[in-house]
N, C-alpha and C positions, 0 to 999 in steps of 0.2 A: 228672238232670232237665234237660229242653230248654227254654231259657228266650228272649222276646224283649222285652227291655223297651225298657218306653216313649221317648219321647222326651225326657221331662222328665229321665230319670236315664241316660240311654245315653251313653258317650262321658265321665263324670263317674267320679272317684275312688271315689264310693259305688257307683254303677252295676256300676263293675269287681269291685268287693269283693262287691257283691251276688251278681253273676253267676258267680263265682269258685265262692262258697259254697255256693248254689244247685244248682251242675250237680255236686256231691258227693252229693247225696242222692240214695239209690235208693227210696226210699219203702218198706222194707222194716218200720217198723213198730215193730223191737227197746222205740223210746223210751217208747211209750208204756205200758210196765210199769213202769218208775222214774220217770215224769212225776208228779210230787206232783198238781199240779190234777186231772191227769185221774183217779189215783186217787180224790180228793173230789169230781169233778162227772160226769165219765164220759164228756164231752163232747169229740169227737173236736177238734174247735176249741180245745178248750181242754188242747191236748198241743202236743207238739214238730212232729212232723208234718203235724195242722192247722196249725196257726200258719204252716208254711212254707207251706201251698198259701195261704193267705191274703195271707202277704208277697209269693209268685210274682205273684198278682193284682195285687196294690197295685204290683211295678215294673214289671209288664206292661201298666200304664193302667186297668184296674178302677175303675170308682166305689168308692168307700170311703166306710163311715158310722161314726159311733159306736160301733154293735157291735162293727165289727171290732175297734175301735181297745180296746172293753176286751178281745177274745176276749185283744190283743197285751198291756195293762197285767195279767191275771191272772199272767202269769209271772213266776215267781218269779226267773228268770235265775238258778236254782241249778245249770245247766249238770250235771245228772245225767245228763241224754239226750247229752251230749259223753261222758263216762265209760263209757254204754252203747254208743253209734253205731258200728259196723263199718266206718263211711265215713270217718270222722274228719271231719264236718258242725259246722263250727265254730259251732256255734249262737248263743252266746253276742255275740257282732258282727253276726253277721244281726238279731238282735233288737234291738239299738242301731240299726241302718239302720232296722228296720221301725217302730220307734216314732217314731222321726226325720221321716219322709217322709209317715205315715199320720196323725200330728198336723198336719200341714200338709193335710191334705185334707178333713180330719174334727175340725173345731174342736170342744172338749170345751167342756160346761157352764160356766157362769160360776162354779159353785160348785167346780166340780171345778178351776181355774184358779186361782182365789184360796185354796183348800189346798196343791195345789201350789209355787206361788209362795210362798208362807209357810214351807214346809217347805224348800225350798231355800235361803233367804235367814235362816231362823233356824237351823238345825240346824249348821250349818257354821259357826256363830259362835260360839266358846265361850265367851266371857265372855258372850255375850246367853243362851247357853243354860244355862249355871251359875247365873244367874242367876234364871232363870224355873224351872229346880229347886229351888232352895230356896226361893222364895215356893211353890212347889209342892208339897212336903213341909210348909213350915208350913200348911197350909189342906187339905192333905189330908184330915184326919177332916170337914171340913164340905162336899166333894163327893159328889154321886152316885157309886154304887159304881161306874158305869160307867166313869166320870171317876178314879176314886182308882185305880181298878186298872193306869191309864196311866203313874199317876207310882211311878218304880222308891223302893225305900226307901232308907236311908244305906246307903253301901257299907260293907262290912267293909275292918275293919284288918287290916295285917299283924301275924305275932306282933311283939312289940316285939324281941329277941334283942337280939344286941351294937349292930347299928347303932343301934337306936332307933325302926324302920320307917321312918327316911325314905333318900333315896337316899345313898349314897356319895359321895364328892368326886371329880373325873376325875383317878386319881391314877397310874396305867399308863399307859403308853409307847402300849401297843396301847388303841388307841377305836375304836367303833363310835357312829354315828347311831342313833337311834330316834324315832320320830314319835309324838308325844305323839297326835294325831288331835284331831278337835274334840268329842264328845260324853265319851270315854273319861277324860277330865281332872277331867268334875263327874261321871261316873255310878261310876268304880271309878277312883281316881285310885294304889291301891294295887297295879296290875296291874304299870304299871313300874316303881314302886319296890321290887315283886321281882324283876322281869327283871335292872333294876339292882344289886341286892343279888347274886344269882347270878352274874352275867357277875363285879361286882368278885371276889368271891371265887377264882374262876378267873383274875382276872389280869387281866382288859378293861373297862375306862371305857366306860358307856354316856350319851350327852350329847345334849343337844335342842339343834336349831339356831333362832336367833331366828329368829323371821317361818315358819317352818314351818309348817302349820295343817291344816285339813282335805285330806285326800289327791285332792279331786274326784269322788269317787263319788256324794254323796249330790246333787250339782247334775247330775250327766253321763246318772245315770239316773232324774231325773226328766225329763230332755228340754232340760235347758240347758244344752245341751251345751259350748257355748261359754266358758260360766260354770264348769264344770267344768275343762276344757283351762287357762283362766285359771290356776286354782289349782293344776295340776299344775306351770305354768310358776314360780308362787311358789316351788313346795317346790324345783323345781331351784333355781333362785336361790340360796335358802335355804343351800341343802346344799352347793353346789357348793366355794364355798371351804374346805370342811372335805372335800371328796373330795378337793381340791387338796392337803390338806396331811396326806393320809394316811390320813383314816376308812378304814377294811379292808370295812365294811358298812355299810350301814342294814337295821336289826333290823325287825322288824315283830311286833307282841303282840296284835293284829288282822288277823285274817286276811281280815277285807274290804278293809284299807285294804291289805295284800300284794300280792290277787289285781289289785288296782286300780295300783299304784305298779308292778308289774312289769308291765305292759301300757302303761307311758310309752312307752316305744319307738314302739309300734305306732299310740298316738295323735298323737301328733307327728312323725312321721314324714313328715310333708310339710312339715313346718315347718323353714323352712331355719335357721332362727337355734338352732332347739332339738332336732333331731331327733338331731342325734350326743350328746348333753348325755342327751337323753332314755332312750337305747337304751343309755347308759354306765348311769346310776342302776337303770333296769330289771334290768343285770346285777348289780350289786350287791346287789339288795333279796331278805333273807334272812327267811323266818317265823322265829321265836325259836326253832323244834326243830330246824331246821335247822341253825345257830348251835354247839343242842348239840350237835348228833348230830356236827359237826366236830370238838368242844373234847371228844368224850366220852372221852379218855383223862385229862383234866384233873377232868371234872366228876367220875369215878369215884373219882380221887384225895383232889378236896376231901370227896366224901360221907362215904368212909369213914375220912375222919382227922374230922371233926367229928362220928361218932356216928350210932348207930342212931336213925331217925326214929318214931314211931306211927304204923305203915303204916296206913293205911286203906280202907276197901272203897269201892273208886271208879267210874263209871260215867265216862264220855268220850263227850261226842257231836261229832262232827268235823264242822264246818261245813262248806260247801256249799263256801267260798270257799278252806276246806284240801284239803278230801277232791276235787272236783270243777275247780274251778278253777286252783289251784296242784300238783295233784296229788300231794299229801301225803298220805300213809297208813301207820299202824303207827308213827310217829316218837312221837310223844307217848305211845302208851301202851309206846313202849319204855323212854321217861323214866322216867314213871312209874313203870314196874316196880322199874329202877335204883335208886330212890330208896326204895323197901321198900315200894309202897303195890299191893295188888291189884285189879289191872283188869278189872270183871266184863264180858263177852259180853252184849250187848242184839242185839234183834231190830231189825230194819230200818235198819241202822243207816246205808245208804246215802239215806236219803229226808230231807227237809228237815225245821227245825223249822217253818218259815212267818214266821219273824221278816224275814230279806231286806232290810236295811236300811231303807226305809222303808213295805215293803208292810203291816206289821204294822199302820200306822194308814193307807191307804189302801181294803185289803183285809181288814178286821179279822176277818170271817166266817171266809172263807178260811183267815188266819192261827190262828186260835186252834181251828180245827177240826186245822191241820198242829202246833200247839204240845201239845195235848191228846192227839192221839195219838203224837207221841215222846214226851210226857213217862210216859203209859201204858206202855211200852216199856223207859225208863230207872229207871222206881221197880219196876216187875217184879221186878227185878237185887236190888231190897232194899241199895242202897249207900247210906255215910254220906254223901259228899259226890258231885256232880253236877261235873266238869268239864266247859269247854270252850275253844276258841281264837277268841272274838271277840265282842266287847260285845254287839253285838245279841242273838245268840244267849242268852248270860248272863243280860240282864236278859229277854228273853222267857220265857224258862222258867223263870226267877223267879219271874214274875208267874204262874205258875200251879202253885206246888208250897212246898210249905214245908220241905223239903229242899234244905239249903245248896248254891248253883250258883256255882262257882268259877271262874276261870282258871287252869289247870295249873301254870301258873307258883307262883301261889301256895304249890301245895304241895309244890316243890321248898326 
């Protein structure tokens, strides 16, 4: 694609990347078969392809309005049209440029500003947001259904078994980091204290570093960007004296805050103070199956000295931010298997649930039209339990099926 951009972005860091990205694309189309919106609206704007001749406009000097600017917020940045793309069209950073520049040209409503800002400033705070979960559980029964259906219910416990369900003590030589995250702590607080449980078992202390907190994603893509960057810079911090002194990893039990924490590098990378700090932790940061799929001569070991499990008929839906982003496939239901439980075949299994970290309450149409039809797909299967690898996902399809929705972890 032959691109001339403007003046406002030529010669700039964004500019370069834009145009980088840009002249990749042959316009050949593949994407929009796997593009979730466009499957729901049909609207060639509202695909991967649209999107780019829209962004080409916006750094080509184009007036730009509001339309555009939502044709850019319907995406899901489930990065599926990268898994399909033959160019290898890194979409996923074009679309951070394109939000980036086209909000600067096309101020959004005052209504749509003041949610934003709200979701940015509270959701990244755990204690604020733990918080307002449980005043929001206790008063559930007295909202609109519209309203109650927002707030996820008590998480499930782990079995109790030897430890107790709470985490292990860091008592192995070998530790690995793991990012508690900010919402994951009051919505399923039970995910790491199996990660935990598992990794000891095998031999490895899994430990939270103080001041560590939200990973940056949920400020970065709502457009504060900078507010995002901030907080990647916390978690190095954070982390760093315990990479000093030997963490082998940082675990990831969310696969949005993964896709997000491995992409330090590329964010900070003109950041002189943090950029080699950045691209060191980037290499490090492992999803939790990845972890296994290393440790599987061990994990095989502990399985079958501890006992036949009650396998169960399991459905697995791989997040956008596994399957798409981190490039992770087949890892999880090879676990699974391992562990006695069988992993049924769904249909579509490449396309989003619509959850997306925060589109789910900006785009809620959208969302719960993409939640309805995975979940359509996954109870087909007739399984007992629902997995998947990352909170959003979890409590979105939750919220629409009364079949238990797990983290995998759990049922190892």
């Amino acid at each position: 694609m032959q691109t001339r951009l403007a003046d406002f972005i030529r010669d700039t860091d964004d500019g370069r990347e834009a145009d980088r990205i840009l002249r990749t694309c042959v316009h050949c189309g593949f994407c929009l078969a796997t593009c979730p919106t466009y499957q729901i609206l049909g609207d060639e704007l509202d695909s991967p392809r649209g999107r780019i001749y829209l962004m080409k406009q916006l750094f080509e000097g184009a007036s730009i309005t509001h339309k555009t600017l939502k044709h850019l917020d319907r995406c899901l940045t489930c990065r599926n049209c990268e898994t399909t793309c033959p160019s290898g069209v890194e979409y996923g950073k074009l679309i951070d440029l394109g939000r980036k520049h086209a909000e600067r040209k096309a101020a959004r409503p005052l209504s749509e500003q003041i949610k934003r800002r709200a979701l940015a400033k509270f959701l990244p705070q755990e204690n604020l947001f733990g918080g307002a979960l449980k005043l929001g559980r206790m008063v559930k029964p007295f909202l609109p259904q519209t309203l109650a259906g927002k707030v996820p219910a008590n998480p499930s416990h782990p079995d109790k078994g030897e430890l107790g369900g709470i985490s292990p003590s860091a008592r192995h030589p070998r530790k690995m980091l793991v990012l508690a995250g900010c919402v994951q702590p009051a919505l399923a607080p039970q995910i790491n204290v199996a990660a935990a449980r598992v990794l000891d078992a095998i031999g490895i202390s899994l430990i939270e570093a103080d001041n560590a907190g939200c990973c940056g994603a949920v400020s970065f893509h709502l457009n504060f960007q900078e507010e995002g960057l901030d907080a990647m810079r916390r978690n190095i911090d954070a982390w760093w004296p315990h990479i000093e002194a030997g963490a082998e990893a940082i675990v990831m039990t969310a696969s949005g805050c993964g896709v997000t924490v491995k992409e330090y590098g590329h964010q900070l990378r003109h950041d002189t103070r943090y950029a080699e700090k950045a691209a060191k932790i980037s290499a490090l940061t492992c999803d939790m199956s990845e972890v296994l799929l290393n440790e599987e001569a061990a994990l095989r070991g502990w399985l079958s000295g501890r006992g036949a499990l009650e396998g169960k008929r399991v459905c697995f839906h791989a997040p956008c931010t596994l399957q798409h982003g981190q490039k992770i496939t087949g890892v999880v239901e090879a676990l699974l298997t391992v562990a006695g439980h069988t992993v049924l075949p769904i249909s579509e299994p490449h396309l989003c649930c619509g959850s997306a970290g925060t589109y789910s309450l900006l785009e809620s149409e959208i969302s719960t039209q993409l939640r309805d039809r995975k979940l359509g797909h996954l109870s087909a299967a007739q399984p007992e339990v629902i997995t998947s690898a990352n909170i959003g996902c979890l409590t979105h399809l939750q919220s629409g099926t009364g079949i238990p929705v797990r983290h995998w972890i759990e049922l190892l």
